[in-house]
N, C-alpha and C positions, 0 to 999 in steps of 0.2 A: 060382880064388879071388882071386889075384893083380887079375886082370882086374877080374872085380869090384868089387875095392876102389877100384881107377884110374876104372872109372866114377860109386861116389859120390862121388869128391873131386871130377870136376868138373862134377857135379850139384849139390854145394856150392859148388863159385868158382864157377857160373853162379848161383847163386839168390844169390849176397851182393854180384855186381856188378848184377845186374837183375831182383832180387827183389822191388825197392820200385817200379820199371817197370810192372812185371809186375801189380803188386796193384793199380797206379794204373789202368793199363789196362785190367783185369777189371771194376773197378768205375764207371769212365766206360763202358762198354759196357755195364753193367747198366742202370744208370741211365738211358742211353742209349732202351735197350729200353721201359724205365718209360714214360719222357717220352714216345718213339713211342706207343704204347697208350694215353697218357691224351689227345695229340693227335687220334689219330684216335675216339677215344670223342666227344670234343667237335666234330668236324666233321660223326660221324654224328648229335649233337644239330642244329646247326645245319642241318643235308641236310633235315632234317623243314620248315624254317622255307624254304627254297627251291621254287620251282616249279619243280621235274626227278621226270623218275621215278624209284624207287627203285636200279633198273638201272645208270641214268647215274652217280648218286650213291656207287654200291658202286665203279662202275668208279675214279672220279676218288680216293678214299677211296685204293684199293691203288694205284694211278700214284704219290700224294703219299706212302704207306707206304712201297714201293718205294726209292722217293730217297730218305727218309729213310736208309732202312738202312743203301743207298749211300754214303751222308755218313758215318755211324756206323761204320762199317766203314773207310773210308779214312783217319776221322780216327785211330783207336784202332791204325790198321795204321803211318801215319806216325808215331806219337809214341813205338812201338816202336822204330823205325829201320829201317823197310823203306821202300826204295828209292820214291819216292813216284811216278814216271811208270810201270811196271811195275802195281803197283797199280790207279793209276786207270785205265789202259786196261783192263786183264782187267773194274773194278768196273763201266765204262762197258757195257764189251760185255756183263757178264751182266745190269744195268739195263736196257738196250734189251732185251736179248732176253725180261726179262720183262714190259717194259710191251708188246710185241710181245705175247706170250703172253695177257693179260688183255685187251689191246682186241679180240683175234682170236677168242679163244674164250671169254669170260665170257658172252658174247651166247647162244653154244650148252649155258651148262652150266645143267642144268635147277635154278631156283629156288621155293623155297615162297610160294603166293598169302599170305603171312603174315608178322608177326611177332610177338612176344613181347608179350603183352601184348590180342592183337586175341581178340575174342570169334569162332568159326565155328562151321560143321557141316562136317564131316567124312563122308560117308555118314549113318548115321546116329548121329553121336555131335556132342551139345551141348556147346559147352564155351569157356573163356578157356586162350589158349595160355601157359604156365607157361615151356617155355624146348625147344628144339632143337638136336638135334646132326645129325651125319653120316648116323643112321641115323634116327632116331627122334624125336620130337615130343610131348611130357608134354602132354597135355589139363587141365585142371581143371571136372571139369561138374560143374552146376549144385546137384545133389543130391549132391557133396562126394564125387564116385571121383575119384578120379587114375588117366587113360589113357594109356600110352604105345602111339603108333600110328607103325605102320612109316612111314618117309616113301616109300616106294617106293607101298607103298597108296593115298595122299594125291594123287601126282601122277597116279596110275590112275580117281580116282576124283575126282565131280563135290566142289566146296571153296563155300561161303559163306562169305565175309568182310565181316561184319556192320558193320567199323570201315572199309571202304572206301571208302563212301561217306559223307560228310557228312547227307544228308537220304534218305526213304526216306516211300514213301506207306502211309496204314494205310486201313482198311478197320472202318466200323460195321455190322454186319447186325443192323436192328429187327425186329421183325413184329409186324402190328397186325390187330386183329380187322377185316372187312368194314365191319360196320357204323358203324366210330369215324370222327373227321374227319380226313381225308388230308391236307390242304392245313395243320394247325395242326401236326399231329405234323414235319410235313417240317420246318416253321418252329421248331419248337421244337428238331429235331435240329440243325440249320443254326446257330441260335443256340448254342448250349450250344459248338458248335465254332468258333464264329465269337469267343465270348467269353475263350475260352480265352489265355492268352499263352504256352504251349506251343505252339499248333496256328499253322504258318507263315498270315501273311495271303496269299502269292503261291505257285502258285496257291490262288486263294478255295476254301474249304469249301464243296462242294455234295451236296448229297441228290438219288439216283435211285431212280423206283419201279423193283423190278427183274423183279419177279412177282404174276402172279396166280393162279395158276394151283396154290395149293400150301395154297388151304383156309385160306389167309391173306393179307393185302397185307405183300411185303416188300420193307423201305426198305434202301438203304444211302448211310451218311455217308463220304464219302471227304473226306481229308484228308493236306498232309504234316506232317514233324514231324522234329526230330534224330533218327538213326538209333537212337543211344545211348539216348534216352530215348522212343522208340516202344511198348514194351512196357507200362510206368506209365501212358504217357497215354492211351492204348485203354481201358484197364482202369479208371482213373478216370472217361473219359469214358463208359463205360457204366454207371456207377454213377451218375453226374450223370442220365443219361437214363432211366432208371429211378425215380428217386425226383423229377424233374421230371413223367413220365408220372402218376405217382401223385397228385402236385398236382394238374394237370391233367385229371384225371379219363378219359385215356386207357389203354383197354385194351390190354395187351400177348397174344398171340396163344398157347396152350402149344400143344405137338403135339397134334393129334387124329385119330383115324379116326373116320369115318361110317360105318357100314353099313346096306344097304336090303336087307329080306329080303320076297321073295317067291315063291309058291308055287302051283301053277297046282290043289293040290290041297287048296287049303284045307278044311275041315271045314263043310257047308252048316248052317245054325242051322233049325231044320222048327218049326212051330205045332201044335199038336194042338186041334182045333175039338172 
């Protein structure tokens, strides 16, 4: 019990000679921590706005995180009163050894074709990515489920990432009856996408007949467009060409079958004289 006691008291003289050390230094390390994380939030703002890959950008992100720390740590160590060469050699050598560690293997640790925010297909699940951890990856599709899908899955399995690319080509399928005029409809599909100021001028908007052979003549409008707004403009544009046809007094083609029936035993028709 004795003992005991001999231990609070100089658990109390330690806390009323560097008590207020102590709080100072917890809370510059806090802080510390803050400022690192709103830092590097803001560098991976900027990384978006740089030509590197995402790769590069992760890598240089934890290099500069790193030394932070390092800084943070030697500084919160010396204002203790720890011996300050001691320190920075141990901080040195375990900073190398981690910027070692990240330029070595960040390259080999398997990363998602994604992030937060990007529309994909996943196998076969549609959807904008909501947020990611360790294991799993929250989907939001389109018809309002919320997916959580293993990421082990993910890297098993083929990924579309719709927000990849900047531009993405679409695709019109018409079909028009035989008998209507070939050369006016082509004209009229070409324009309609020609006038558009969604539809990219480079490459130009062109119309191919693709078939004949299917009891109809069918056209197709290719065109590019922002990847993000590919879906809208397909869909308007096929409403513009639709109610352009209609003006126009072109026929648009429905499904049909033909059949020919014959019979080697038809029913003979006789006269009676």
């Amino acid at each position: 019990m004795e003992g005991f006691s001999v231990k609070i008291a100089q658990i109390e003289s330690t806390m009323s000679l560097y008590g207020r050390e102590w709080v100072i230094a917890f809370a510059a390390f806090v802080f510390g921590l803050i400022l690192i994380k709103w830092i590097n939030k803001g560098l991976k703002r900027a990384g978006t706005k740089v030509p590197i890959s995402p790769a590069k950008g992760a890598t240089i992100r934890n290099v500069i995180t790193v030394l932070m720390a390092a800084l943070l740590i030697t500084s919160v160590a010396i204002y203790l009163g720890v011996a300050p060469r001691p320190v920075m050699r141990f901080l040195i050598i375990l900073t190398l050894a981690a910027i070692g560690m990240i330029m070595v293997f960040r390259p080999l640790i398997p990363t998602l074709p994604f992030k937060v925010g990007n529309t994909i297909m996943a196998g076969d699940l549609l959807g904008k990515v909501e947020a990611t951890t360790l294991l799993n990856t929250r989907l939001k599709t389109f018809d309002g489920k919320t997916v959580f899908v293993p990421n082990r899955k993910i890297l098993d399995d083929i990924v579309i990432n719709y927000h990849f690319t900047p531009t993405r080509r679409f695709e019109l399928k018409i079909n028009i009856l035989y008998d209507q005029d070939l050369m006016k409809a082509k004209q009229i599909l070409e324009t309609i996408m020609v006038e558009d100021p969604r539809v990219h001028p480079t490459p130009r908007p062109i119309v191919y007949l693709m078939s004949l052979n299917k009891g109809y003549v069918e056209l197709s409008g290719r065109g590019w467009a922002d990847n993000l707004k590919r879906f809208v403009i397909t869909r308007e544009l096929l409403e513009k060409i639709k109610l352009r046809f209609d003006q126009e007094g072109i026929t648009l083609a429905m499904p049909q079958m033909q059949v020919h029936y014959t019979s080697k035993n038809m029913p003979q028709s006789h006269t009676e004289g």
